[in-house]
C-alpha positions as CSV (number, residue, x, y, z in Angstrom):
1,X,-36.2,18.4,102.0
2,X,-33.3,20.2,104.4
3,X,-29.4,19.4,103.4
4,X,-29.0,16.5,105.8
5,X,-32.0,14.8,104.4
6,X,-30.9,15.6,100.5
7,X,-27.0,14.1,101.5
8,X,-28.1,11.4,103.1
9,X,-30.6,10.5,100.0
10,X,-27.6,11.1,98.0
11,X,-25.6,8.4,99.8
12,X,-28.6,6.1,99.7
13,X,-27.9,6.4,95.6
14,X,-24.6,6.3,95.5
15,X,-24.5,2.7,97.3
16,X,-27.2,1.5,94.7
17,X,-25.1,2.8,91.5
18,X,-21.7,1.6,93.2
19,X,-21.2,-1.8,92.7
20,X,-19.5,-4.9,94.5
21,X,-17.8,-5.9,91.0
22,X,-16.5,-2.4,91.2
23,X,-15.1,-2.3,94.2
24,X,-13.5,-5.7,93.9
25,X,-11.9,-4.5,90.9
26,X,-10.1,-2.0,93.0
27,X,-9.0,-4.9,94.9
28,X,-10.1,-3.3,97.6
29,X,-11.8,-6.7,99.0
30,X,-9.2,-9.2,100.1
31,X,-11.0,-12.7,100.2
32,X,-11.1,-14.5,103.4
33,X,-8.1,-16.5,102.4
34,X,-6.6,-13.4,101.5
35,X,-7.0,-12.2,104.7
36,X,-6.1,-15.0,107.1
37,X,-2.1,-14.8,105.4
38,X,-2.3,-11.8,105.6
39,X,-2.4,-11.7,109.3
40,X,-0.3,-15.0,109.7
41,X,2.6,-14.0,107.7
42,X,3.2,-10.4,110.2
43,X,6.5,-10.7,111.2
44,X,7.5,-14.1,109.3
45,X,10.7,-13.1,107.8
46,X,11.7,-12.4,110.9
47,X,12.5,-16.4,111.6
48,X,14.9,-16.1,108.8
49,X,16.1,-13.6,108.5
50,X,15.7,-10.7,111.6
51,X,15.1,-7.7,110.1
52,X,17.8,-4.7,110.5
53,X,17.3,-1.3,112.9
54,X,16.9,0.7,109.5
55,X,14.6,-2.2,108.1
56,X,12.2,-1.8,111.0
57,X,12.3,2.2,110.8
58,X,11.7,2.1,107.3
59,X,8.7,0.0,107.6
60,X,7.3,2.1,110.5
61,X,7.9,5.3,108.7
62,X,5.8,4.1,105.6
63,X,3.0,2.7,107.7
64,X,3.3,6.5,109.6
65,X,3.1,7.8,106.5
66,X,0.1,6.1,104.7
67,X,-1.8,6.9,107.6
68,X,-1.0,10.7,108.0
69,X,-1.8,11.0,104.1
70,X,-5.5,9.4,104.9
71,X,-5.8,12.1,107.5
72,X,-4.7,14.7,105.3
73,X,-6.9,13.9,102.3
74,X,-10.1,12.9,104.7
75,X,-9.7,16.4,106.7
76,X,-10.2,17.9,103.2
77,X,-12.7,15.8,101.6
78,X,-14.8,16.4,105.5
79,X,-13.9,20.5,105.1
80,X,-15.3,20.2,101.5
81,X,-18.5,18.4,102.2
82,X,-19.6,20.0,105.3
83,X,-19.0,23.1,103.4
84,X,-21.5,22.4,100.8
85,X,-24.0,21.1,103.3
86,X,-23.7,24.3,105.5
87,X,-23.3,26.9,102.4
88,X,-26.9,25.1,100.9
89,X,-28.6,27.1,104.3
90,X,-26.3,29.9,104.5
91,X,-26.2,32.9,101.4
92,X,-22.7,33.2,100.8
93,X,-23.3,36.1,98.6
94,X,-23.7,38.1,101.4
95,X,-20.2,39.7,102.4
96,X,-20.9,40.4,106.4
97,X,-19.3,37.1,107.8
98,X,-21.9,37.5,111.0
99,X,-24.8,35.4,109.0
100,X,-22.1,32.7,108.4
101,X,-23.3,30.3,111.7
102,X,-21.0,30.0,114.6
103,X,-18.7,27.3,115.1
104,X,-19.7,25.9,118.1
105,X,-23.2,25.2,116.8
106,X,-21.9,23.7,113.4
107,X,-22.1,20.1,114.9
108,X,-25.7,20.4,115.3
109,X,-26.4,20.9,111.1
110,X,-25.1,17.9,109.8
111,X,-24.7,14.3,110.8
112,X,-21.1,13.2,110.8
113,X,-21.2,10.2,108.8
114,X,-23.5,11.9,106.6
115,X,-21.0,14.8,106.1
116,X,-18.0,12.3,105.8
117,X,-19.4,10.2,103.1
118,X,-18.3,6.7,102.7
119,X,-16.7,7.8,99.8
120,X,-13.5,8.7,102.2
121,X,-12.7,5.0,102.7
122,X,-11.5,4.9,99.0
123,X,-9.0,7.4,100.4
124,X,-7.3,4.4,102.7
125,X,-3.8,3.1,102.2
126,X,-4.1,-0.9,103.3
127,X,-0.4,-2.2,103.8
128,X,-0.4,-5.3,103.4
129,X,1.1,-7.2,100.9
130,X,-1.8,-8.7,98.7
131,X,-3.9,-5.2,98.9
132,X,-3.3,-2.8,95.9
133,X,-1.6,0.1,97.6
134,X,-1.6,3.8,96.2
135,X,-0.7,4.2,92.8
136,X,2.2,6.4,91.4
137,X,0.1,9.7,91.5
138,X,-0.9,8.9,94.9
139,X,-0.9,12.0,97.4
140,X,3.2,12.0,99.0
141,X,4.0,14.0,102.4
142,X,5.8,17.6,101.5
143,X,9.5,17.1,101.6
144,X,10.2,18.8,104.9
145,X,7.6,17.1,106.5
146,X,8.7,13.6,105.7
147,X,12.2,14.6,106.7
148,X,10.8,15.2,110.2
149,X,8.7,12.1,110.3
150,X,12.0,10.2,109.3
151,X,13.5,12.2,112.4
152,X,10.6,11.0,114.3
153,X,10.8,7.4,113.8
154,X,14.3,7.1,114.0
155,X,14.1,9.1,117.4
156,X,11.5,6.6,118.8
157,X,13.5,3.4,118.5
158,X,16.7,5.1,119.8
159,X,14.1,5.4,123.3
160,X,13.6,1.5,122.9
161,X,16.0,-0.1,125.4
162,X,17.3,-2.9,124.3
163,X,15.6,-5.9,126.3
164,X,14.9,-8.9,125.0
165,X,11.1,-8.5,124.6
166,X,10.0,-5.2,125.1
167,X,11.9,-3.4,122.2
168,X,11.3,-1.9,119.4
169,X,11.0,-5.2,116.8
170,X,8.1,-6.2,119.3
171,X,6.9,-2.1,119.2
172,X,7.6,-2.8,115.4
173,X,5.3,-6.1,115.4
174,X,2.3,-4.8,117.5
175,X,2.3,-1.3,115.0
176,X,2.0,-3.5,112.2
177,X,-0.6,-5.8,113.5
178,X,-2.3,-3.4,114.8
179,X,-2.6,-1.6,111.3
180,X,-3.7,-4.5,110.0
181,X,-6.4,-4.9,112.0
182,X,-7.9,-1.4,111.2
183,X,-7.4,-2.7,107.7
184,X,-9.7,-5.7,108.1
185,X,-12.4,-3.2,109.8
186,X,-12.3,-1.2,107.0
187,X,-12.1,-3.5,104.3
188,X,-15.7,-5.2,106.4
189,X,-17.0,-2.0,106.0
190,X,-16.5,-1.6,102.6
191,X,-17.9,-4.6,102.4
192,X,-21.0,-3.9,104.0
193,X,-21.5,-0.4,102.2
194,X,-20.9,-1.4,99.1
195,X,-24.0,-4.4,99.3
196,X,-25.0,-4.7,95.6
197,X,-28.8,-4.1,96.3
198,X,-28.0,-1.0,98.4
199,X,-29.9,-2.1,101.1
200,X,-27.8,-2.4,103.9
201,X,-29.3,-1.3,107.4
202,X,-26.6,-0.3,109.7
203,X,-25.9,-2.8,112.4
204,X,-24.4,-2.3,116.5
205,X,-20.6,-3.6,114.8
206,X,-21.3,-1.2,111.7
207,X,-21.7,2.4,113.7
208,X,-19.1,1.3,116.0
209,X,-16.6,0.4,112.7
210,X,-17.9,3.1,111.5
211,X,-17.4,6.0,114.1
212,X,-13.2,4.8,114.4
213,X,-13.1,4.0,110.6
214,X,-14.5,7.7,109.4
215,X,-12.7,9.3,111.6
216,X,-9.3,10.6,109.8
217,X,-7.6,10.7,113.0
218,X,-8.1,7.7,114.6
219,X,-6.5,5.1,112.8
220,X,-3.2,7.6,112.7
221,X,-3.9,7.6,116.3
222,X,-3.8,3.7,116.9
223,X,-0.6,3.1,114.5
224,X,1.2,6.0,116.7
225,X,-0.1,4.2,120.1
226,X,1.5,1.0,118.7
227,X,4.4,2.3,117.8
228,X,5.7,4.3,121.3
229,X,3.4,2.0,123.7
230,X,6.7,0.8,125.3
231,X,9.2,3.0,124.9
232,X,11.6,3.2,127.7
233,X,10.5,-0.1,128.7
234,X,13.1,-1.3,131.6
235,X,12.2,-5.0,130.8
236,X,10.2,-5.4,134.3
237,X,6.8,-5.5,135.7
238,X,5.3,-2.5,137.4
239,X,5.2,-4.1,140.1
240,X,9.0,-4.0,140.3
241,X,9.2,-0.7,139.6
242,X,7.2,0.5,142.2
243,X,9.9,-1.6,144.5
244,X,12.8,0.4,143.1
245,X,11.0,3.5,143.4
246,X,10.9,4.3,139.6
247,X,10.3,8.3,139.5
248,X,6.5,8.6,138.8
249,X,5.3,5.9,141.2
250,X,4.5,9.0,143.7
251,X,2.8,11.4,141.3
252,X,0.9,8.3,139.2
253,X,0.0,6.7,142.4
254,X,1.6,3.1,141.9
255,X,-1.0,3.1,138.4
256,X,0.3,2.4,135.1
257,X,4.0,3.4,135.8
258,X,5.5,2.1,132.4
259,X,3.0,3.1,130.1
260,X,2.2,6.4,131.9
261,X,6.1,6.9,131.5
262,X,5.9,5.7,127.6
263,X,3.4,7.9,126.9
264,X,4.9,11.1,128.7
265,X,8.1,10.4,126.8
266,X,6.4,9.8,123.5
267,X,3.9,13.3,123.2
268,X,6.8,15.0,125.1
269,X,8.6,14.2,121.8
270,X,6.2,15.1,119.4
271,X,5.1,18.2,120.8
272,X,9.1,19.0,119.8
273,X,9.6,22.3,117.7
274,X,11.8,19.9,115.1
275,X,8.5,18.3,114.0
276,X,6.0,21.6,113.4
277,X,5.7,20.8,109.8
278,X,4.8,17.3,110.3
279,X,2.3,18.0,113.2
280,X,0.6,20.0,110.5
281,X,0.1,17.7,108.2
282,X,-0.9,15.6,111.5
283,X,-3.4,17.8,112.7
284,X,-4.1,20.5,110.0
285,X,-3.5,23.9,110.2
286,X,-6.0,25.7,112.3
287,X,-6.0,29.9,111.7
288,X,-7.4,32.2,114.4
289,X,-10.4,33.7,112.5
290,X,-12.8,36.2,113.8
291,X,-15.8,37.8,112.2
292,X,-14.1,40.6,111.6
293,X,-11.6,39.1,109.7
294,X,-10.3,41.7,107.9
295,X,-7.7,40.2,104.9
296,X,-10.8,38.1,103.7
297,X,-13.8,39.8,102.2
298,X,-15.6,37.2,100.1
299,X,-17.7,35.2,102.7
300,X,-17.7,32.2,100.6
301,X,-13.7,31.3,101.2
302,X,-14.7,32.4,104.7
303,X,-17.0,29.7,105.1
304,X,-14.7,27.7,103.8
305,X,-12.0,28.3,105.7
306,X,-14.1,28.3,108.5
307,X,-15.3,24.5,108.1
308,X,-11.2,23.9,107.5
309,X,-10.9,24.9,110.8
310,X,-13.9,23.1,112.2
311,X,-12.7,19.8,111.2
312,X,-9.3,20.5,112.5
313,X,-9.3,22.3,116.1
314,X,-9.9,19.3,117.5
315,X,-7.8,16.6,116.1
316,X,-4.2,17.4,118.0
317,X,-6.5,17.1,121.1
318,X,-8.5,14.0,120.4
319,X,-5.2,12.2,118.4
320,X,-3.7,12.7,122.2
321,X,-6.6,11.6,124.2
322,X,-6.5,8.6,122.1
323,X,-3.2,7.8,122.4
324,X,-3.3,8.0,125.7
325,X,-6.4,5.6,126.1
326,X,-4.8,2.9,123.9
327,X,-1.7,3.1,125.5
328,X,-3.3,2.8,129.1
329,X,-5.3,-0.2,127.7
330,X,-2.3,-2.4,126.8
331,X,-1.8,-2.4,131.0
332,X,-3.4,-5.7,131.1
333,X,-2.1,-6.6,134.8
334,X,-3.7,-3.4,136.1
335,X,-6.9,-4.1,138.0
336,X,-8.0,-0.8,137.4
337,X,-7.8,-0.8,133.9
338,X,-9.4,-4.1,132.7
339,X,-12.2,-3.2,135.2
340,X,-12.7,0.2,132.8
341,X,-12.2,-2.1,129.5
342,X,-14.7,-4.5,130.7
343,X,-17.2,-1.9,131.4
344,X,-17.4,-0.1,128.4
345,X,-17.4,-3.5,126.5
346,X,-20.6,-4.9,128.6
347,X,-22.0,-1.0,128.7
348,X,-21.0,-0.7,124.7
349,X,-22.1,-4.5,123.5
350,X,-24.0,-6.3,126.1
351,X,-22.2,-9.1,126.8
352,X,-19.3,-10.1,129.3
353,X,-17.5,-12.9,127.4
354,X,-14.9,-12.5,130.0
355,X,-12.7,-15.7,131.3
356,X,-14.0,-14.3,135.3
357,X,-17.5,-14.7,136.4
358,X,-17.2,-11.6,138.9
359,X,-20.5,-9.6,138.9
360,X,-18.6,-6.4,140.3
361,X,-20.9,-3.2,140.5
362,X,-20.5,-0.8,137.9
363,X,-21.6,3.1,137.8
364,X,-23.5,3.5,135.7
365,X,-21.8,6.7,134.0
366,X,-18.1,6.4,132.5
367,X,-18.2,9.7,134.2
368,X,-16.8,8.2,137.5
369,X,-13.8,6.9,135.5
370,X,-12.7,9.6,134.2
371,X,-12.5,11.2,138.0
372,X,-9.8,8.7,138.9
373,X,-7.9,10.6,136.7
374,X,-8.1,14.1,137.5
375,X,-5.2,13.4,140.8
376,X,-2.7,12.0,138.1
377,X,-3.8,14.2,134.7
378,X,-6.1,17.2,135.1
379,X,-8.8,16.7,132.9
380,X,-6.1,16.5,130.1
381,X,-7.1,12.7,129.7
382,X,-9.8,10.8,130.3
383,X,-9.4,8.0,132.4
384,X,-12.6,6.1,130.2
385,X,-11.8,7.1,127.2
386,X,-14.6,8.6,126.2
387,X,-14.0,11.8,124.4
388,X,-12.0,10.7,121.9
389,X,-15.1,11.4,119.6
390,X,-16.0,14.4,120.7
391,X,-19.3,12.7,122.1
392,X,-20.9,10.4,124.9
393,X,-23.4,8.2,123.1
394,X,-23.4,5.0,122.9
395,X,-22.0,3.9,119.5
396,X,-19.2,6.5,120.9
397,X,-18.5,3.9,123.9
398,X,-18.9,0.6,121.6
399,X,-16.1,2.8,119.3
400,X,-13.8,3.4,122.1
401,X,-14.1,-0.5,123.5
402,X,-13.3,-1.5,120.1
403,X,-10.7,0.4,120.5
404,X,-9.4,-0.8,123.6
405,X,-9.4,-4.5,121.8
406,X,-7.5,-3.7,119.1
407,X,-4.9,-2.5,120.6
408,X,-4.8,-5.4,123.3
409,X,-5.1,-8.0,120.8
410,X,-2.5,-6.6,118.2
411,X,-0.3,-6.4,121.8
412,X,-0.6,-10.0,121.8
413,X,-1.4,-10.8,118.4
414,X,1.5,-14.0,117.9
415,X,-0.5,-16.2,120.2
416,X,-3.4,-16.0,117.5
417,X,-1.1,-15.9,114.5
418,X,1.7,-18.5,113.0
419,X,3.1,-21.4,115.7
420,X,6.2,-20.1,114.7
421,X,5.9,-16.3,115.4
422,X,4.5,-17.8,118.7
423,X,7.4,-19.2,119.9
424,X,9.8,-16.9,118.7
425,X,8.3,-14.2,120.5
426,X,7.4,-16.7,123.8
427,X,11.3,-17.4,123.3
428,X,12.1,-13.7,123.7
429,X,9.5,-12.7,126.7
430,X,10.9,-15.9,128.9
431,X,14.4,-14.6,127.8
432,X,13.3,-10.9,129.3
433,X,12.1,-12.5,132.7
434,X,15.0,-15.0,133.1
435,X,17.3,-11.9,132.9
436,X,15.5,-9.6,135.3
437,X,15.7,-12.4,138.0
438,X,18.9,-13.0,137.4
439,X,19.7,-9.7,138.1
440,X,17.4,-9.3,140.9
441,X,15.0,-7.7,139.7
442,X,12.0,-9.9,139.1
443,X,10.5,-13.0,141.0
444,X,11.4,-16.1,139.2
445,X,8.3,-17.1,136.6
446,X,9.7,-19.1,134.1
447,X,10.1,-22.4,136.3
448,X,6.3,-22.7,136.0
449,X,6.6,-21.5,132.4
450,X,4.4,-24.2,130.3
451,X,1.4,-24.3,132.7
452,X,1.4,-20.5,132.4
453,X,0.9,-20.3,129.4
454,X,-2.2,-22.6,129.3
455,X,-3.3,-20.1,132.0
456,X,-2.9,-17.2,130.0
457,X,-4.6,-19.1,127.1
458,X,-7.6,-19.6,129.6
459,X,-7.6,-16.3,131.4
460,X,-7.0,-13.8,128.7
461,X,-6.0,-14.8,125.3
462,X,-9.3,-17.1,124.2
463,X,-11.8,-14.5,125.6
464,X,-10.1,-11.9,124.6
465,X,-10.3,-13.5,121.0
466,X,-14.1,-14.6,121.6
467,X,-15.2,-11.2,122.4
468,X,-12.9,-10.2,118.5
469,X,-15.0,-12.8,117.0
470,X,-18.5,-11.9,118.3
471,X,-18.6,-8.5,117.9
472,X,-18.3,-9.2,114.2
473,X,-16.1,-5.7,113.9
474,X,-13.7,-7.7,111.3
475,X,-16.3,-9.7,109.2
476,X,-15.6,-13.3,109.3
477,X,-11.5,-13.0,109.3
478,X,-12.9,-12.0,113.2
479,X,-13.1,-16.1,113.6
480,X,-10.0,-16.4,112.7
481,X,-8.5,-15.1,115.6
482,X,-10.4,-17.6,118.0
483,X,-9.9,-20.5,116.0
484,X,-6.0,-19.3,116.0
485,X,-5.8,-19.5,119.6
486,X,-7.3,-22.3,120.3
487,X,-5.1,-24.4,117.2
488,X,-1.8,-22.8,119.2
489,X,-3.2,-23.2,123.1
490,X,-4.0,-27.4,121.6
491,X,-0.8,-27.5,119.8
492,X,1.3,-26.2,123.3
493,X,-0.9,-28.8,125.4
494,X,1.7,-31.3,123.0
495,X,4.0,-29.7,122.4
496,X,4.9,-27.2,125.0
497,X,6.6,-29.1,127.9
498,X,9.4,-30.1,125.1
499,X,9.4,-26.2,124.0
500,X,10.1,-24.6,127.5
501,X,13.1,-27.4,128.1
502,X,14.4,-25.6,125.1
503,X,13.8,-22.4,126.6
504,X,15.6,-22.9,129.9
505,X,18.5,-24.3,128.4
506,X,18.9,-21.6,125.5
507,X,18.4,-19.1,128.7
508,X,21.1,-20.7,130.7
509,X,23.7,-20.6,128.4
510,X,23.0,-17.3,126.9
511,X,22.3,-15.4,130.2
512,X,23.8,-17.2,132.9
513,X,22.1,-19.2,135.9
514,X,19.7,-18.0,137.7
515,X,20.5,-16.6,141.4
């Protein structure tokens, strides 16, 4: 029996002797109930009382936090086991480091989830509030390194303008449902591990869950998209920016102005010398070692070392290429871009569930995405999406689609969540557009304002919330979200008319008339 055949008979056993009763002792399985108030109650207390600046940083840096810790503790657990599946084929007691294998063939001697273990997810912070959350001896972020990420938060929401919509309370409410949505995937795959008979087969929706949920960097990754996906945002279309001449229409080619200018500002930031420390608890610390390494002689901390830096060279590289992906995704008006989303979702799942019944002609190979890119980034980022694992199978596609819908939906998550966070937040974005006209710099929209919002419904927000529910990525709490919609889109069909009244005149009288 070779090493990947032993682990993965040792994983097979270790879902038999763990059971369900155990795991829900560690509360670790909200119930659906659970679950559903969970995601209705994001952002409630804001309708009584808003919540301060340092309120919303605090929050963000603790959500930061929780996730940087689960990269930190996965990146070792990973180092740890892949170094005890490699060391089982390699003899360590020799001391010539040129038997140890190479690093660019290390990939090929153990399967990732089989070298991640499930046993990682126990690692995973879940914020909300009816989740158990790490205990007292829980891993913390050195001092100098949460100092920084303190700096870092606080930084971003100074780069928030402050528009009515597009600030850093809606930034603030997308990070957190977006979180939560990685929570639910995770807490589904728990579920499905962690079968009391042990004999789970692995599903389409459980490699892709799977492939984003094992992977220490990603969910850092989507909570960091969330966070900075609008910062700088002028409270206009792109369209209008291209108008005024905003200064990368030329180099980004009319494409993506805002977010390509959010996320330019955002790594920009990051990349700062102020925040080494914390990028390396981010990314890991990655040491230039050679055969030859001369300071160590015993080949087993070698190895060691060696698989430390295995797991992470890549993960500054792939955290960016993910960012940037998710970030791009949230431009639901570009053509471009929900063309690319749509693809990998039909190429990744099968099935449109789209609101348009096009039948546009895709390549074949994501491959021709990513060459739409290389006049606006190099080969820095890939248009697609697709190497954010590293790999171009297709599990790797359904994982970066999924992807691409969690950070749309958590975008837009109040029209599937309470009536009341629904208008608040409907309040504010007809607030945002009211202004820009009034100041000339935006067509007038909001005279149209309750049949629009049916139209969105239609368009974007009920398939959107369809395809959430059918890939069955979230477990039945996945439902939720289409049933959501369609209670809010049938309570506006009464109610809005009587809503957007309320709207113009609250507009009028706190903005001024329209020109």
């Amino acid at each position: 029996m070779n090493a990947t055949s032993a682990a993965r008979e040792e994983k097979n056993q270790n879902r038999k002797n763990y059971s369900i009763e155990e795991e829900r002792s560690n509360r670790r399985l909200m119930s659906i109930n659970d679950q559903k108030r969970v995601w209705d109650s994001i952002g409630i207390r804001t309708l009584t009382e808003p919540p301060t600046l340092s309120t919303l940083i605090n929050d963000n840096i603790q959500l930061m936090e929780n996730r940087i810790i689960y990269a930190v503790t996965c990146r070792r657990t990973k180092a740890q086991k892949m170094f005890e599946i490699i060391s089982s084929n390699v003899d360590t007691r020799n001391d010539h480091s040129s038997t140890l294998p190479k690093a660019m063939d290390w990939d090929e001697l153990f399967d990732h989830r089989i070298m991640t273990d499930d046993s990682v997810l126990q690692l995973y912070t879940f914020d909300s509030p009816i989740a158990e959350t790490c205990d007292t001896d829980s891993p913390r972020l050195p001092k100098q390194a949460r100092e920084e990420l303190v700096d870092l938060i606080t930084t971003i929401a100074s780069k928030y303008n402050d528009v009515y919509y597009h600030n850093f309370a809606h930034a603030s409410h997308v990070t957190a449902s977006a979180v939560t949505l990685i929570d639910f995937m995770i807490i589904e795959a728990l579920r499905r591990t962690y079968e009391l008979d042990g004999s789970h087969e692995d599903s389409v929706q459980d490699r892709a869950s799977y492939n984003i949920v094992l992977d220490h960097i990603i969910p850092l990754a989507v909570c960091f998209a969330a966070l900075v996906h609008d910062i700088d945002h002028q409270g206009v279309s792109n369209t209008q920016l291209i108008q005024e001449g905003f200064p990368l229409v030329k180099e980004l080619k009319n494409t993506s102005i805002a977010e390509s200018n959010s996320l330019i500002l955002a790594l920009d930031l990051l990349r700062e010398e102020r925040f080494y420390n914390l990028r390396e608890c981010m990314f890991g610390r990655v040491d230039v070692l050679t055969d030859t390494t001369d300071n160590i002689t015993d080949s087993t901390s070698l190895l060691l070392r060696q698989c430390q830096n295995f797991v992470a060279c890549n993960d500054e590289r792939r955290f960016r290429q993910a960012v940037a992906s998710l970030i791009f995704s949230t431009d639901i008006f570009s053509p471009d871009r929900q063309r690319i989303c749509k693809h990998k979702w039909m190429k990744g799942f099968g099935s449109a569930d789209f609101s348009d019944s096009t039948t546009e002609s895709f390549p074949s190979d994501l491959s021709y995405y990513d060459s739409l890119s290389q006049s606006l980034w190099g080969n820095q980022i890939p248009f697609a999406g697709r190497s954010i694992f590293d790999q171009d199978s297709l599990d790797q596609i359904r994982a970066c689609s999924s992807l691409d819908h969690i950070i749309q939906a958590a975008d837009v998550a109040p029209l599937f969540q309470d009536w009341d966070i629904y208008i608040l937040w409907n309040r504010k974005l007809f607030n945002e557009l009211w202004a820009a006209h009034s100041a000339g710099r935006g067509p007038l929209v909001t005279n149209n304002w309750y049949d629009g919002q049916i139209g969105f419904y239609d368009t974007y927000i009920l398939p959107l919330t369809k395809r959430l529910s059918s890939s069955d990525l979230f477990g039945k709490i996945g439902n939720t979200f289409y049933e959501n919609a369609l209670a809010l889109r049938s309570r506006w069909l009464e109610e809005g008319k009587a809503c957007s009244e309320s709207m113009h005149h609250y507009a009028r009288s706190l903005i001024g008339e329209q020109r």
